[in-house]
N, C-alpha and C positions, 0 to 999 in steps of 0.2 A: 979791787974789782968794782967797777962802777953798778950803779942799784936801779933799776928800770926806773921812771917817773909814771907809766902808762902800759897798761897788759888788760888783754884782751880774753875773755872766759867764755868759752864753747862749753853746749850743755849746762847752764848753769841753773836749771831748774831742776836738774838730780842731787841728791846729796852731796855727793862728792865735789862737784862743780860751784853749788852753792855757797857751802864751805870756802874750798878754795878763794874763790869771790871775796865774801865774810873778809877770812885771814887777809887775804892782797889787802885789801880798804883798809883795816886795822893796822895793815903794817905802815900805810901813807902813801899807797901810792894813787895813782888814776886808774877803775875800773869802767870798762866794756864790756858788756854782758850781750852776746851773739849769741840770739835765740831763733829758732824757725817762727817762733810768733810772737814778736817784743811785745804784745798786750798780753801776754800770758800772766797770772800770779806768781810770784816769788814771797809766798810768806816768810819764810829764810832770812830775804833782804829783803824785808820794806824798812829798812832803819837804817838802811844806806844811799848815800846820793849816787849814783852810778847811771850813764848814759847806757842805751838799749839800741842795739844794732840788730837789724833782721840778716841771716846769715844762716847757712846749712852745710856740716860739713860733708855731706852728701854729695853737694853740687857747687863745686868748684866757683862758678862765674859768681856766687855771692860772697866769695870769701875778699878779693881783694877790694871791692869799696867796703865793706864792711872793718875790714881795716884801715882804710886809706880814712875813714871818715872816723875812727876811734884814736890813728897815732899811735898805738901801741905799737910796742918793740919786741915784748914778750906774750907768749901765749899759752894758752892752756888749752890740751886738745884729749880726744877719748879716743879707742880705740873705735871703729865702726865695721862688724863683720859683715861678709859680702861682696863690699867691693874690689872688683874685678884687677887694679892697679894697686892697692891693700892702699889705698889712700894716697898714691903719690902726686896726682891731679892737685889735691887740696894741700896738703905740704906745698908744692913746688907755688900754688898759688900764696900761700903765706910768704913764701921767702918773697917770690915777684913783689908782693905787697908793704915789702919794708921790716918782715917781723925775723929779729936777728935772733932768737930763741923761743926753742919751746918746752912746755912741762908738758909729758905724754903720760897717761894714765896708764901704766902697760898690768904686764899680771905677773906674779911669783911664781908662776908654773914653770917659766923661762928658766931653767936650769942649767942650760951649756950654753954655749956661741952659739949668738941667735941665728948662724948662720949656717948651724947642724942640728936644727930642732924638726924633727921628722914632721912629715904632713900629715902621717898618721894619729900624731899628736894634737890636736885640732885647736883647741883653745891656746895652748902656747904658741904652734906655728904661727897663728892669723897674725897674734901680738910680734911675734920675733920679725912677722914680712914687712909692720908697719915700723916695729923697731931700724930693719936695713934700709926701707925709702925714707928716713930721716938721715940714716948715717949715711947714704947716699947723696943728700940735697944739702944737708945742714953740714955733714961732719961729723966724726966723735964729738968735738966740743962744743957742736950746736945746739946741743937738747940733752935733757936728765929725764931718763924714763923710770915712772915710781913704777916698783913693783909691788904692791899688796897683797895677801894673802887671802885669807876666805874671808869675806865681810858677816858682818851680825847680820844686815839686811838680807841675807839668803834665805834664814831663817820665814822670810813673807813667803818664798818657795811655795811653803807649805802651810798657807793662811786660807786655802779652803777644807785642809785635813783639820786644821784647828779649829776652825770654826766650827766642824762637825764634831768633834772630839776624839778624831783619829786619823794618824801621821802614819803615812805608809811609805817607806825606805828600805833599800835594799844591804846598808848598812848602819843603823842605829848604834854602833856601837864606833862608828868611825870619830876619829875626834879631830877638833880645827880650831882653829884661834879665834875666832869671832873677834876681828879687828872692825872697830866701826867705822862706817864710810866719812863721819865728821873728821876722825882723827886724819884721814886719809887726804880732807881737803884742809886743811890745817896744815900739814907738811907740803901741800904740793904751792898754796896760797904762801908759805913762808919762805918755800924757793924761788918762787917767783918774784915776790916782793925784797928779795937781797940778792935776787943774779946770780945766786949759785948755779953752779956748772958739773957739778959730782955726777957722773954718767950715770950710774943707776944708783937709784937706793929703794934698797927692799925694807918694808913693812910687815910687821907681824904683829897681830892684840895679845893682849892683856894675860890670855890664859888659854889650855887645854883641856876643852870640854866634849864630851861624846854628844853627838846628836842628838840622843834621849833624852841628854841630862838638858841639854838647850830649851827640850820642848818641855822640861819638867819647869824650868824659870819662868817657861810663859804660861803655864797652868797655874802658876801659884799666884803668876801676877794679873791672869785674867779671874782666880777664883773660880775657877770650874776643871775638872778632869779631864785628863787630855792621854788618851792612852797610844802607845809606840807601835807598830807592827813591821815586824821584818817583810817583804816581798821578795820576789827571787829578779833579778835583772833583767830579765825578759819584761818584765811586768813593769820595771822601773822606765826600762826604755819606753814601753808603749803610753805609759803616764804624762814623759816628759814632751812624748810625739805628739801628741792627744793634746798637749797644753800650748803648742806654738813652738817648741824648739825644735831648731834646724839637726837634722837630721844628722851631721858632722860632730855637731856640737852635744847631742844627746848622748850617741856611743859613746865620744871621750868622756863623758860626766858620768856615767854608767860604771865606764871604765876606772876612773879615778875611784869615786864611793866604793868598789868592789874589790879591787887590786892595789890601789897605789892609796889608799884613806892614810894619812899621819905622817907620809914621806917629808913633807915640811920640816917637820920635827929632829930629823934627821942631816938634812942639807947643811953643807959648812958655811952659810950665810945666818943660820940659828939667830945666835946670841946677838949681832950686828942687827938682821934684823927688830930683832924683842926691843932695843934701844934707840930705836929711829927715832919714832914719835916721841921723846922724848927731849931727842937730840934737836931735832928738826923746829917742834910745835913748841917746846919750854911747855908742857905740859905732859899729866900723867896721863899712860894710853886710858881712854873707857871701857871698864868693864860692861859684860855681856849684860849683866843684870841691869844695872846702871842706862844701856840701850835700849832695852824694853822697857821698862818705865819711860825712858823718854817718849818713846813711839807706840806707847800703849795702844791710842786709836787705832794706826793702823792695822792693826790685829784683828780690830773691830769693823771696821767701816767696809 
């Protein structure tokens, strides 16, 4: 299988993206870093040579010079909820632009054919519609959609309960894998960087932790008390409405912490999962504790 020379990273000012980035450069290839605002900071990568295209996967008509002016063959692209096409504008503008692959961020909620994942499911479906306009445009064998599980970084969710010294959820006892977003660009930067073509690969962290106990590693690591409170789902919804989330995406989140918290754990992806990151990155997944300490500040700032 031939190895790209040149791949192009959307989003690359988020963890995941930046990562990804990281890894591709590390593996030898040529990176493109497609930013809405290429004077943006990337603390991430200031220890990489990489050119900076201005590009928004939002809006189509910046994607192909943004390409045509990077060369890249492969790409790394995020899910973006909203839009009205689930992205197929900006896909089909990648393909018009030369780019023969892509790495899609998708989500591990994705449990059946993406193409009997109900709308009432809100978070899966968005991912499963942007999942069908690539296997539409590309192919099956166009693109490898990572699945990931529940990130550590969720955990900032609730960095203004912590900063007060009280987390309010409607299930504290639910538990999740706290996969952390580097690992997650790590594998998607190491697919990119050797042209693999494995249709999906799901991701899962390090370990199975409850909510509480997540907020208990960050009380210990900020040194101050940090107490848990159950709320009843009504309340959770009005929290997550109150904070900017869409409306769709709140009830399924609602929904998920209340009824479906740990089903992960269960899926016959498991074990295949838990070995990705290891398989993928040649490194050990990061544990949860391990992620706060690194990102201690932002807990604080």
């Amino acid at each position: 299988m031939s190895t790209p020379n040149s791949v192009i990273i959307f989003g690359p000012t988020g963890s995941v993206g930046s990562a990804t980035a990281l890894q591709a450069y590390q593996d030898g290839v040529k990176v493109t870093l497609a930013m809405r605002d290429p004077t943006k900071p990337i603390p991430a990568l200031s220890g990489i040579n990489a050119e900076r295209v201005q590009a928004d996967l939002t809006k189509p008509e910046t994607i192909k010079p943004a390409v045509h002016q990077s060369g890249a063959k492969s790409a790394f692209i995020y899910v973006i909820f909203g839009t009205p096409d689930h992205m197929r504008a900006s896909i089909v503008a990648l393909k018009e632009a030369g780019v023969e692959m892509i790495v899609l961020l998708s989500s591990y909620t994705i449990q059946t054919d993406i193409h009997s994942v109900s709308p009432d499911d809100h978070v899966p479906w968005v991912h499963a519609q942007v999942e069908i306009s690539l296997e539409e445009i590309y192919g099956k064998g166009g693109f490898v959609a990572v699945r990931p599980n529940y990130f550590a970084s969720n955990i900032l969710w609730f960095k203004a309960g912590i900063q007060a010294g009280q987390v309010r959820h409607a299930n504290p006892e639910a538990e999740y894998d706290w996969i952390s977003p580097e690992d997650i660009g790590r594998v998607c930067g190491s697919i990119l960087a050797r042209g693999l073509k494995d249709r999906v690969v799901w991701l899962m962290g390090a370990e199975k932790m409850a909510l509480k106990d997540a907020v208990g590693v960050v009380s210990r690591a900020l040194g101050r008390e940090i107490t848990v409170t159950k709320i009843s789902a009504e309340e959770a919804l009005e929290e997550l409405q109150k904070n900017g989330t869409p409306e769709g995406t709140a009830r399924w989140i609602v929904r998920y912490i209340t009824e479906n918290a740990g089903y992960e754990f269960k899926t016959t992806v498991v074990e295949e999962a838990r070995g990705n990151i290891l398989k993928y990155s040649h490194r050990v997944p990061v544990r949860f504790d391990q992620w706060v300490g690194e990102n201690i500040r932002k807990f604080e700032v």
